[in-house]
N, CA and C atoms as an extended XYZ file, in Angstrom:
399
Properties=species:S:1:pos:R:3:atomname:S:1:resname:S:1:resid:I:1 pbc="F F F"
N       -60.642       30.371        4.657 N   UNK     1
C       -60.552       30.222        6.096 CA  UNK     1
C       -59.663       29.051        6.483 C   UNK     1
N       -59.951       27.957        5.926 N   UNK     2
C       -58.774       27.007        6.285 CA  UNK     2
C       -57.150       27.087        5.964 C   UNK     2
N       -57.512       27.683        4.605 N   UNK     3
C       -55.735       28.406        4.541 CA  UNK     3
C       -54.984       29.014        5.423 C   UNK     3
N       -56.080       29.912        6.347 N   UNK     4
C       -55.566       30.650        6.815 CA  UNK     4
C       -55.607       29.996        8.605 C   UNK     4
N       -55.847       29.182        8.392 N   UNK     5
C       -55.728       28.010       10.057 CA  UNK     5
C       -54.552       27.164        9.451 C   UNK     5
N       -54.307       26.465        8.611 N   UNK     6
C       -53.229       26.032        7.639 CA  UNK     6
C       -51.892       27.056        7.948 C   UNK     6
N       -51.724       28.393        7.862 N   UNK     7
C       -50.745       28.940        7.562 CA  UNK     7
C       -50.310       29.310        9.617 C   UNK     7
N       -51.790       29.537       10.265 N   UNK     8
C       -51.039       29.890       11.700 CA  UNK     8
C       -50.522       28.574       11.724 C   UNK     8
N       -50.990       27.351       12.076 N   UNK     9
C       -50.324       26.068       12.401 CA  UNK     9
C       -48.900       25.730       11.573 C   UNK     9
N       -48.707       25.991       10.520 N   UNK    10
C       -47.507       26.668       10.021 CA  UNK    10
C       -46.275       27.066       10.216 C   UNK    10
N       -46.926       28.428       11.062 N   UNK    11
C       -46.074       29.019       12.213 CA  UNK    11
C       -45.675       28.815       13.116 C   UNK    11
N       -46.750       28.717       13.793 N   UNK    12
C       -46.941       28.278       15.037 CA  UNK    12
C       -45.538       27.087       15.370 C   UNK    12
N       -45.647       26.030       13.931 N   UNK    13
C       -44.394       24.978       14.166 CA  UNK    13
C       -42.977       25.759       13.717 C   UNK    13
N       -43.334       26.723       13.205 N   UNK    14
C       -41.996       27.160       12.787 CA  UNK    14
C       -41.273       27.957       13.912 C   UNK    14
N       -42.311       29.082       15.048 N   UNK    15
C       -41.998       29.346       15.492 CA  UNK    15
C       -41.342       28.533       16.960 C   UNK    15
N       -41.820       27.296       16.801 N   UNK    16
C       -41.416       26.201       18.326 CA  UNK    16
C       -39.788       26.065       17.355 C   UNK    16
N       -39.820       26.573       16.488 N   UNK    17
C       -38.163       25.565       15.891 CA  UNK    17
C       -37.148       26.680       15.509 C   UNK    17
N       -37.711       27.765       15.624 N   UNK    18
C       -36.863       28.880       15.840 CA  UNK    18
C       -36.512       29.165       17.518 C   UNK    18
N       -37.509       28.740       18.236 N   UNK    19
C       -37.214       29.356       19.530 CA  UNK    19
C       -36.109       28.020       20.004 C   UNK    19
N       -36.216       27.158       19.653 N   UNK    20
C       -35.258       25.880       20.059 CA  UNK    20
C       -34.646       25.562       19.435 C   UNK    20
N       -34.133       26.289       17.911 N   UNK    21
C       -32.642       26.539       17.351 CA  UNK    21
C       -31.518       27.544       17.729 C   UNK    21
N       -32.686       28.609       18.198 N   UNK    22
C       -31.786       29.565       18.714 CA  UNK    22
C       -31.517       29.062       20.167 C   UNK    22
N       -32.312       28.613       21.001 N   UNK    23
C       -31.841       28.381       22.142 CA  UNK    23
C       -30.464       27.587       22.801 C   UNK    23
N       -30.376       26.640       21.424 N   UNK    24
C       -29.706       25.248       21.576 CA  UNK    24
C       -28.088       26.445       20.507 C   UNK    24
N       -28.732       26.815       19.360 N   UNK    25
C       -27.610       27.601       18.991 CA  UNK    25
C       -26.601       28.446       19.183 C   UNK    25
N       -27.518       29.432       19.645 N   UNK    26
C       -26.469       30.344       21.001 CA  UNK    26
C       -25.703       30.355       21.723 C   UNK    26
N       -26.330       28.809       22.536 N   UNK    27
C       -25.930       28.384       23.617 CA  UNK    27
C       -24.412       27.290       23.148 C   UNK    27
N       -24.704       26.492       22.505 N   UNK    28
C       -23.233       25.763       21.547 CA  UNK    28
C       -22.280       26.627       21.107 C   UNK    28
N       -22.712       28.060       20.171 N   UNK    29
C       -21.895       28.770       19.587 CA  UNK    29
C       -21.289       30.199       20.602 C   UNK    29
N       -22.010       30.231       21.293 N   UNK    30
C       -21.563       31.444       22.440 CA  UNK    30
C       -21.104       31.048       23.809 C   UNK    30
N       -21.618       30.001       24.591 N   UNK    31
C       -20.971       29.002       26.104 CA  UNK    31
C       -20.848       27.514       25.647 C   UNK    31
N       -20.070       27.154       24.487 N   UNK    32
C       -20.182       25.574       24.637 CA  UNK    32
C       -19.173       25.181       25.622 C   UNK    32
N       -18.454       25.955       26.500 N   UNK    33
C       -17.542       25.100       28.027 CA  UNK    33
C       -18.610       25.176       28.538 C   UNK    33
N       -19.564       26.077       28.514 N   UNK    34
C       -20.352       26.270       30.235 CA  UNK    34
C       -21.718       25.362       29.720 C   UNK    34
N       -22.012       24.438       28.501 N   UNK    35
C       -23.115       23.785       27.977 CA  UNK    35
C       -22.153       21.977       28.420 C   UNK    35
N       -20.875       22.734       28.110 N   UNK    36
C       -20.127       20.982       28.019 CA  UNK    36
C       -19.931       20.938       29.742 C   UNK    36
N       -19.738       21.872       30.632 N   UNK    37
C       -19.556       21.512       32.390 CA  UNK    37
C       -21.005       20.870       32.894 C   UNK    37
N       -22.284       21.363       32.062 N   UNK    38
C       -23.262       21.115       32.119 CA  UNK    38
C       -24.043       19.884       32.375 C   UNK    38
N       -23.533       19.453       31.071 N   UNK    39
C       -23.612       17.792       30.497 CA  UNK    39
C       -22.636       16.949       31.053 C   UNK    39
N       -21.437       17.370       32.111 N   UNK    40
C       -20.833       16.442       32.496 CA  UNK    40
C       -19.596       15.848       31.658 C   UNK    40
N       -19.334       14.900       31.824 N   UNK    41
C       -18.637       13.886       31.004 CA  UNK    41
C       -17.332       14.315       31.112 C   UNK    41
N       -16.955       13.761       29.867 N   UNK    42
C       -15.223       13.619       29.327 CA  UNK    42
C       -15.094       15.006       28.455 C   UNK    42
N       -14.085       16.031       29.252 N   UNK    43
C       -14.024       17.220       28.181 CA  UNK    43
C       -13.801       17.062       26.882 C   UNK    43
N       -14.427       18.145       25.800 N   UNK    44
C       -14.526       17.824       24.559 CA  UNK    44
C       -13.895       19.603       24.640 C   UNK    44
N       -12.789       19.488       23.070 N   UNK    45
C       -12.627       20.602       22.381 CA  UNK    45
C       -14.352       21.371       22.132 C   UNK    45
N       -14.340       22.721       22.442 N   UNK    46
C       -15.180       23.579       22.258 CA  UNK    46
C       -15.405       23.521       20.854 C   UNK    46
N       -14.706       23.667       19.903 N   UNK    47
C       -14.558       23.829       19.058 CA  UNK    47
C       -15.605       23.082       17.612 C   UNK    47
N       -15.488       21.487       18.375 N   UNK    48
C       -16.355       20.543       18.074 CA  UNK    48
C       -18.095       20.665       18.637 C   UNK    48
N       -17.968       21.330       19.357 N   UNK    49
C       -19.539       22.314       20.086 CA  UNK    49
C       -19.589       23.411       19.148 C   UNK    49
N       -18.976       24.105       18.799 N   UNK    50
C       -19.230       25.771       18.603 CA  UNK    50
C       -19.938       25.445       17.139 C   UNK    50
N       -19.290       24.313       16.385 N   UNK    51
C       -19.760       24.661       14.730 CA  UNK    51
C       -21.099       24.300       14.937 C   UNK    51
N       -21.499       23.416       15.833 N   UNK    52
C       -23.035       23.079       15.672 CA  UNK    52
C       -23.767       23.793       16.116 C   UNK    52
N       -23.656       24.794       16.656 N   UNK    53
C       -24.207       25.676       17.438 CA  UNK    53
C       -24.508       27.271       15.875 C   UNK    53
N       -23.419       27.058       15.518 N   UNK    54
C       -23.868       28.202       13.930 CA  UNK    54
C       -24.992       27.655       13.066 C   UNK    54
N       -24.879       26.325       13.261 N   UNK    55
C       -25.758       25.610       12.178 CA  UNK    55
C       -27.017       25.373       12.581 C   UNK    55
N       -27.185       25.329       14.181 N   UNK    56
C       -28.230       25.455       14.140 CA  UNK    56
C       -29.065       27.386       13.958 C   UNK    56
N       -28.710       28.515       14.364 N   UNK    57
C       -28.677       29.633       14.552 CA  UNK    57
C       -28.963       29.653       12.614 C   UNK    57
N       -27.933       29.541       12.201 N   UNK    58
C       -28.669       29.162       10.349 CA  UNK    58
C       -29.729       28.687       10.176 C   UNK    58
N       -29.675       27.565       10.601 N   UNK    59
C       -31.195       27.150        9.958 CA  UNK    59
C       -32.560       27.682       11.484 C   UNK    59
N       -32.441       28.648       12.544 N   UNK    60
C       -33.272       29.562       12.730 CA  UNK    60
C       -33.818       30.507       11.952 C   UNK    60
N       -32.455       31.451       11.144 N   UNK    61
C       -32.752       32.494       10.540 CA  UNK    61
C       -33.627       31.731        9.172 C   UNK    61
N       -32.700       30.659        8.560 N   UNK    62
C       -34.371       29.874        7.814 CA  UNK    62
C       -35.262       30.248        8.092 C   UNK    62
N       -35.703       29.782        9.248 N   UNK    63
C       -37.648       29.156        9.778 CA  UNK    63
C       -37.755       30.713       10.112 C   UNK    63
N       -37.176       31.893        9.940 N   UNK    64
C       -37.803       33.376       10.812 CA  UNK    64
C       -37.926       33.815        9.084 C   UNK    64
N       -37.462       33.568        8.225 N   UNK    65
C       -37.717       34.479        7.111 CA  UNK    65
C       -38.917       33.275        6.301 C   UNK    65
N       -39.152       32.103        6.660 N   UNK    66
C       -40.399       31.102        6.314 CA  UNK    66
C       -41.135       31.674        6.717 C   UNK    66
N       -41.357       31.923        8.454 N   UNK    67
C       -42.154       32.463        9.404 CA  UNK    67
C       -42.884       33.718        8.760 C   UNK    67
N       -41.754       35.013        8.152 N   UNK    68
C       -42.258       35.876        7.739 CA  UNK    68
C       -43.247       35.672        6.572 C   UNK    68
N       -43.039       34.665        5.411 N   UNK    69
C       -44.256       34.470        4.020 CA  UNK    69
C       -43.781       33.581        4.072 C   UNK    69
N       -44.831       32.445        5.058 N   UNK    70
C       -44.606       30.930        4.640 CA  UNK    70
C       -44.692       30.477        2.952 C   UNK    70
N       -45.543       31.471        2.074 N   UNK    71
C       -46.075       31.043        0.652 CA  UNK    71
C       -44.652       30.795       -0.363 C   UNK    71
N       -44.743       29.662       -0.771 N   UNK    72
C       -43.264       29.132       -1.457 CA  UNK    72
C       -42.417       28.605       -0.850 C   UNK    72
N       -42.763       28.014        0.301 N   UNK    73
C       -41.423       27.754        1.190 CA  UNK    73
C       -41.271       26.215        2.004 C   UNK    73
N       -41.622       25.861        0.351 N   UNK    74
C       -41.528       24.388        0.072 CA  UNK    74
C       -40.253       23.691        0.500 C   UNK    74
N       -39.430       24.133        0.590 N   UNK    75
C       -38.176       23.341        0.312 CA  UNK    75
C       -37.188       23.876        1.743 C   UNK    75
N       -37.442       24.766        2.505 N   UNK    76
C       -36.990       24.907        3.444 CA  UNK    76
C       -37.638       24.622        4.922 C   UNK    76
N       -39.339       24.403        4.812 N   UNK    77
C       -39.969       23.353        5.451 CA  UNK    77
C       -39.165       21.971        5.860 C   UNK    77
N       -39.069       21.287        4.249 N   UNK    78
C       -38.761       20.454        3.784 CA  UNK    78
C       -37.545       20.178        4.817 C   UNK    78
N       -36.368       20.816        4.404 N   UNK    79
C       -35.093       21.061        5.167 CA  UNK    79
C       -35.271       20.716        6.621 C   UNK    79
N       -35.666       21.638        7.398 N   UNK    80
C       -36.314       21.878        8.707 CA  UNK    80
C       -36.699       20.718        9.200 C   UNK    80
N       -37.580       19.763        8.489 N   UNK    81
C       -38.573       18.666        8.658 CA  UNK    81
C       -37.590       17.791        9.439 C   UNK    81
N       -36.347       17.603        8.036 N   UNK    82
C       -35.430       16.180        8.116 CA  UNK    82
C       -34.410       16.419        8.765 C   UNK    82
N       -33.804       18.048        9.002 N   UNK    83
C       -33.043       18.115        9.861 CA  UNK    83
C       -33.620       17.859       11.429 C   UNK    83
N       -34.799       17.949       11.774 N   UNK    84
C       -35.154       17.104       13.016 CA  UNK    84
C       -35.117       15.940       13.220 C   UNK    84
N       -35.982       15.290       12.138 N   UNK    85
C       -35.583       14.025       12.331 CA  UNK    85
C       -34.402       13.327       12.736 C   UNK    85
N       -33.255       13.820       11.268 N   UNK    86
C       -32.720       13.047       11.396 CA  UNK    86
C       -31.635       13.417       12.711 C   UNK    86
N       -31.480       14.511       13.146 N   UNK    87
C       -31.099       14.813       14.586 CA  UNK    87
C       -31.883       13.931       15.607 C   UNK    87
N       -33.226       13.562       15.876 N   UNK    88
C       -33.879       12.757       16.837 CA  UNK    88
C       -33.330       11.309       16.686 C   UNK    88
N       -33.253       11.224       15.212 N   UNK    89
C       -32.683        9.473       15.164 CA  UNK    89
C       -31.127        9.739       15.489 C   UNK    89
N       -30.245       10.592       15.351 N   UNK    90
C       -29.057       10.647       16.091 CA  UNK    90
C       -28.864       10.311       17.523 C   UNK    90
N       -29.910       11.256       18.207 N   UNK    91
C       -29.786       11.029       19.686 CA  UNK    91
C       -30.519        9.619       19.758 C   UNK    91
N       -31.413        9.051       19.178 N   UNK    92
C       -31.703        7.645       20.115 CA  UNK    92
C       -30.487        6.903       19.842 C   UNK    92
N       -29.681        6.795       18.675 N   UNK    93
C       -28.876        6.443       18.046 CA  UNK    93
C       -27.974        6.334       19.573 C   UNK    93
N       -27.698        7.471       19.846 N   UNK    94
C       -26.672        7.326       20.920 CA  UNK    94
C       -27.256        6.675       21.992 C   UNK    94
N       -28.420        7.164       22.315 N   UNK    95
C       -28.955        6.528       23.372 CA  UNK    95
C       -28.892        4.969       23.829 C   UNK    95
N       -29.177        4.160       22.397 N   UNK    96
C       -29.577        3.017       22.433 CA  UNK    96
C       -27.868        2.219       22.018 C   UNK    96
N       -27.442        2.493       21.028 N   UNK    97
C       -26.188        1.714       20.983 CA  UNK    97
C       -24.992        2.370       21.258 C   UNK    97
N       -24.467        3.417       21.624 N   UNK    98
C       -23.412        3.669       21.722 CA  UNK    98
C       -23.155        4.446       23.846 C   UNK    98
N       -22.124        4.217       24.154 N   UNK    99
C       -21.610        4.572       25.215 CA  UNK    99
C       -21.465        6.179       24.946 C   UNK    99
N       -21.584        6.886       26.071 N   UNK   100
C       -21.528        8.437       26.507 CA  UNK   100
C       -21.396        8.591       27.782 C   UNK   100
N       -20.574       10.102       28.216 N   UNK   101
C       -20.543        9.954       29.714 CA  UNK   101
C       -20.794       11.090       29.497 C   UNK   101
N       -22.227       11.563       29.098 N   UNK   102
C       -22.630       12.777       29.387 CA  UNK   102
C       -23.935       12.276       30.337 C   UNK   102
N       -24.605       13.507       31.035 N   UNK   103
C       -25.707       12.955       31.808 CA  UNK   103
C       -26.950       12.571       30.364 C   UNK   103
N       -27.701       11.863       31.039 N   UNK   104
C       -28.241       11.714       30.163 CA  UNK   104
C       -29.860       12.267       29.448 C   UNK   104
N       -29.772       12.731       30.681 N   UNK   105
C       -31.176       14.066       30.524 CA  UNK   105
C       -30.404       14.965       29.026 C   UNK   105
N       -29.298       15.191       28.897 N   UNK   106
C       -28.639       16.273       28.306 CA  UNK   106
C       -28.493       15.802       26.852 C   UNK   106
N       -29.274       14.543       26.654 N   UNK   107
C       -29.132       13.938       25.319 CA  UNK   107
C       -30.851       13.459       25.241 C   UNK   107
N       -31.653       12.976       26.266 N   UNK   108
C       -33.041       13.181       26.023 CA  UNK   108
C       -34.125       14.193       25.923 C   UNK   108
N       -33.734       15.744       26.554 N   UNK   109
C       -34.159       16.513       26.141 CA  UNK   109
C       -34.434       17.327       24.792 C   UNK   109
N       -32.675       17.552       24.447 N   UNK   110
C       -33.090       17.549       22.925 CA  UNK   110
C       -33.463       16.718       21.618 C   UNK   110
N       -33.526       15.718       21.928 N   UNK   111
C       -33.712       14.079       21.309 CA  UNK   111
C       -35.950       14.928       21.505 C   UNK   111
N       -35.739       14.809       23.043 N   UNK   112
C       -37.294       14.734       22.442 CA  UNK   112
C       -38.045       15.988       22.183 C   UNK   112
N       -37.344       17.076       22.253 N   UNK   113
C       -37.787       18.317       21.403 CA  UNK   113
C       -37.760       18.330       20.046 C   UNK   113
N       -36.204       17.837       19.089 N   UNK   114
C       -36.589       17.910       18.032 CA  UNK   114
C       -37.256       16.921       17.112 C   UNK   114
N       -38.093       16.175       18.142 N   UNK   115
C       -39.268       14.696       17.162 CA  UNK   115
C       -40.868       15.795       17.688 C   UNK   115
N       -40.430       16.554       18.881 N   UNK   116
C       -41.718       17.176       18.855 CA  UNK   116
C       -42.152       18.300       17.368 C   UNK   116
N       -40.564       18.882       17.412 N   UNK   117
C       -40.638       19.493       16.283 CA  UNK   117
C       -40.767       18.787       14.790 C   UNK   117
N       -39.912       17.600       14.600 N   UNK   118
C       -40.319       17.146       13.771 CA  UNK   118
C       -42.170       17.000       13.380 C   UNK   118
N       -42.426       16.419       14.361 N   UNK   119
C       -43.956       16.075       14.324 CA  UNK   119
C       -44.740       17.382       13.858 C   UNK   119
N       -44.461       18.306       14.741 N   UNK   120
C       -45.533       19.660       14.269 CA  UNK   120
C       -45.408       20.370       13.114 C   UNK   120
N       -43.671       20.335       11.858 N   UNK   121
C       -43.250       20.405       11.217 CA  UNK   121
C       -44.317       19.570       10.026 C   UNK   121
N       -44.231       18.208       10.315 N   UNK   122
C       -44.657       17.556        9.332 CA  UNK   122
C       -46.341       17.725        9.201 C   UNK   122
N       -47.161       17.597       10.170 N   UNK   123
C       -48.152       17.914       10.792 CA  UNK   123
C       -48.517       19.653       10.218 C   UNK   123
N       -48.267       20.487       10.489 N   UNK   124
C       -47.809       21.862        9.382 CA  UNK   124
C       -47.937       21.900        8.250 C   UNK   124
N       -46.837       21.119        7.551 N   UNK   125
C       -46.694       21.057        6.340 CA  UNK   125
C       -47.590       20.432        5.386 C   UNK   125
N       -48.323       19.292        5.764 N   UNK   126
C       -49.440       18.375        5.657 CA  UNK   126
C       -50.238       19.502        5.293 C   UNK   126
N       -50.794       19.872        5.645 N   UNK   127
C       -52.071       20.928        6.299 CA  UNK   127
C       -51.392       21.696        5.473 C   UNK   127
N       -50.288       22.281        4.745 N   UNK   128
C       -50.387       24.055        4.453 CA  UNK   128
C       -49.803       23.892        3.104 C   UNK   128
N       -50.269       22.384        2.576 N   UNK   129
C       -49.935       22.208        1.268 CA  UNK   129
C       -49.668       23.122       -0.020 C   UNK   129
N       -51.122       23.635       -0.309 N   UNK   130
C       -51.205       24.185       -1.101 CA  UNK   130
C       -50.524       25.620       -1.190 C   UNK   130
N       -50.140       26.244        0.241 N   UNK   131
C       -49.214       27.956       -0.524 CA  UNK   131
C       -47.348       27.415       -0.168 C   UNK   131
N       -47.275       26.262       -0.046 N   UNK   132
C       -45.733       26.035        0.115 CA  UNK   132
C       -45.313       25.802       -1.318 C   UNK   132
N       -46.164       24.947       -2.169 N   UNK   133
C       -46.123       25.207       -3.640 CA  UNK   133
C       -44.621       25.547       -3.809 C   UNK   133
């Protein structure tokens, strides 16, 4: 029974990080002018938008085939975990020492989605020890 509260909570984080890879992915790799008019600022080549936008949409299809048999899926958890992180410490990164003339909602929103994800990720993974094996 706890395995199996272990494996929804699991999901449950996998599925918050699929729905906000694809959201953020799509959106970079399919409108990054109409994501960059968005955010304001100093125009940026699309181009420099579009690749991050595949990478995240990649590591969705990750967390949807985890999603499908979390059991063994040690190492793409894993992945998932630190690619939030270390995306959340990017954006404070900007936040705190470096200049941007984007708005700045448009750098704290996803800053604090992917530490939420981080958190439920790690929080998940904790808990669903034993079938990630």
């Amino acid at each position: 029974m706890a395995q199996n509260s272990a494996v929804q909570k699991l999901k449950a984080a996998l599925m918050l990080t699929i729905i906000f890879d694809l959201f953020y992915g799509v959106g970079l790799f399919v409108v990054p002018g109409l994501l960059s008019a968005i955010a304001g600022g100093t125009p940026v080549e699309h181009g420099w938008i579009r690749w991050a936008g595949g990478v995240l949409i990649g590591l969705a299809v990750g967390a949807m085939q985890a999603y499908r048999n979390p059991a063994g899926q040690r190492s793409i958890i894993t992945l998932l975990t630190m690619t939030s992180l270390l995306a959340g410490l990017a954006f404070v990164y900007t936040l705190l020492f470096e200049t941007y003339s984007i708005h700045t909602w448009f750098i704290v929103v996803p800053c604090v989605g992917v530490f939420v994800i981080f958190a439920a990720l790690l929080w998940a993974r904790q808990g669903a020890k034993e079938i990630l094996v």
